[in-house]
C-alpha positions as a Markdown table, in Angstrom:
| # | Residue | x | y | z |
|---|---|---|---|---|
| 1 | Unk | 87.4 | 85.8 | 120.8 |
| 2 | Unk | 89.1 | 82.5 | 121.5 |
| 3 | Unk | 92.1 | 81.4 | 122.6 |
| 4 | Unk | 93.8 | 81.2 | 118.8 |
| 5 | Unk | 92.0 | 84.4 | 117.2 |
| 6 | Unk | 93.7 | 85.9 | 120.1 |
| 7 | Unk | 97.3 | 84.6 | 119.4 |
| 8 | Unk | 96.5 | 85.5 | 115.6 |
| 9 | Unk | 95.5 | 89.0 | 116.3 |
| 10 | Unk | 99.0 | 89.5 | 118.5 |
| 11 | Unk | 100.6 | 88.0 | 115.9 |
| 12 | Unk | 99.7 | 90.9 | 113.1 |
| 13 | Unk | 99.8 | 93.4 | 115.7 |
| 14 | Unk | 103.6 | 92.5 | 116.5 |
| 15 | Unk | 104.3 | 92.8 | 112.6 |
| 16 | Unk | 102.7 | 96.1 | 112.6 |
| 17 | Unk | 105.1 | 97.1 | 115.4 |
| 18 | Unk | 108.2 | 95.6 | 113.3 |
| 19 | Unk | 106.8 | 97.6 | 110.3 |
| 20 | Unk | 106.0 | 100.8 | 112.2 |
| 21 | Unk | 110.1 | 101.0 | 113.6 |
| 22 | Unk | 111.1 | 100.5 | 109.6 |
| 23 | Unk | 109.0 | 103.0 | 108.2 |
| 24 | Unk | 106.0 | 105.0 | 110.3 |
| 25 | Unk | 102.7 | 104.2 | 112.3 |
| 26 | Unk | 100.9 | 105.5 | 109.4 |
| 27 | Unk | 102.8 | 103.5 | 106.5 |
| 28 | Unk | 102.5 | 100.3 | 108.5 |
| 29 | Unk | 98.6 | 100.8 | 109.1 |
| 30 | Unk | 97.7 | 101.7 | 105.7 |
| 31 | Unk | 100.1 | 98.9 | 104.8 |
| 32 | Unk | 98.5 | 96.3 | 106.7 |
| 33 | Unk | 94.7 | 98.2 | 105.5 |
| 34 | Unk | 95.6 | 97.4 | 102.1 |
| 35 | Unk | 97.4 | 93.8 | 102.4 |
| 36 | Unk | 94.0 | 93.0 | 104.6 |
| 37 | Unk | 91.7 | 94.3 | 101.7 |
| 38 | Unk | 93.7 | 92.2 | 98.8 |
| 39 | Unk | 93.1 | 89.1 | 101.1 |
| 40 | Unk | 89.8 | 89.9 | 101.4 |
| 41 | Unk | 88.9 | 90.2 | 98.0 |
| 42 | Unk | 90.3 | 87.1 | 97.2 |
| 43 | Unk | 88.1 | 85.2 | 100.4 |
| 44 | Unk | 85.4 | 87.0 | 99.0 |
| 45 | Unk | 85.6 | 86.5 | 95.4 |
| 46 | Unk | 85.7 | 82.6 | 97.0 |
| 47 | Unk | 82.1 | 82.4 | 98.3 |
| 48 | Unk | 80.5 | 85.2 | 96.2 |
| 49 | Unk | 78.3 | 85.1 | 93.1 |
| 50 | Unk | 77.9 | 87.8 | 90.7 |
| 51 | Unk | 74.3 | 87.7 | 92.8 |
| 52 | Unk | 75.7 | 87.8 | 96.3 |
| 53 | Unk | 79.1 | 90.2 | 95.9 |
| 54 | Unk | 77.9 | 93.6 | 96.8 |
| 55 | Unk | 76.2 | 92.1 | 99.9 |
| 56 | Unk | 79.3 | 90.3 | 101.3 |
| 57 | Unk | 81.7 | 92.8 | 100.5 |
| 58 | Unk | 79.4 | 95.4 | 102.6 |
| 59 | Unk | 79.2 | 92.8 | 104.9 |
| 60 | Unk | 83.2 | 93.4 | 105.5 |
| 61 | Unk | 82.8 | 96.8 | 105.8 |
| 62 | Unk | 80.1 | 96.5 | 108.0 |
| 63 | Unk | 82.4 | 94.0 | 110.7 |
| 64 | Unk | 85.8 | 96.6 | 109.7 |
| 65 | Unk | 83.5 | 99.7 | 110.9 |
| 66 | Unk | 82.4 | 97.5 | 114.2 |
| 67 | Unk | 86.1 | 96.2 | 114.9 |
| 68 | Unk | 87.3 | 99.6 | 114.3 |
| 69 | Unk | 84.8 | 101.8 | 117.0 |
| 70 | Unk | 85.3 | 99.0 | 119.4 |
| 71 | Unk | 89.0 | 99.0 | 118.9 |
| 72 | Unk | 89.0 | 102.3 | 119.7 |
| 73 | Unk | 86.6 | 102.7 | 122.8 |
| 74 | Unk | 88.8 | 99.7 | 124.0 |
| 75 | Unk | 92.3 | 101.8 | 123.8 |
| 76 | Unk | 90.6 | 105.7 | 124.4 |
| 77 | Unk | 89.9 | 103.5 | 127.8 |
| 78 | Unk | 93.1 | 102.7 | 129.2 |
């Protein structure tokens, strides 16, 4: 990750927090799951044929899964 993915990443993560102390951990996640999977549809729908779409939308699920597993090893670690 560089230097501005980084500061991205913090940036959602500090909303989540706001989000979280206004509702719950679990409304904010599956908050921010769903917001993420409109935008996503929408970048994919961008660069996808009618040929291509079910390869780039498993493609996202694919990179979700790996974020996910290596999110968690990452925090089970500390």
């Amino acid at each position: 990750m560089d230097e501005k993915f980084e500061e991205v990443v913090d940036r959602y993560l500090e909303k989540a927090i706001e989000v979280e102390t206004e509702t719950s951990m679990s409304q904010a996640s599956s908050s921010m799951l769903f917001a993420t999977a409109c935008y996503n549809a929408q970048n994919i729908l961008d660069k996808s044929s009618p040929n291509n779409l079910e390869a780039n939308i498993t493609e996202y699920i694919e990179m979700y899964e790996d974020m996910l597993r290596n999110s968690i090893e990452h925090y089970s670690s500390k």
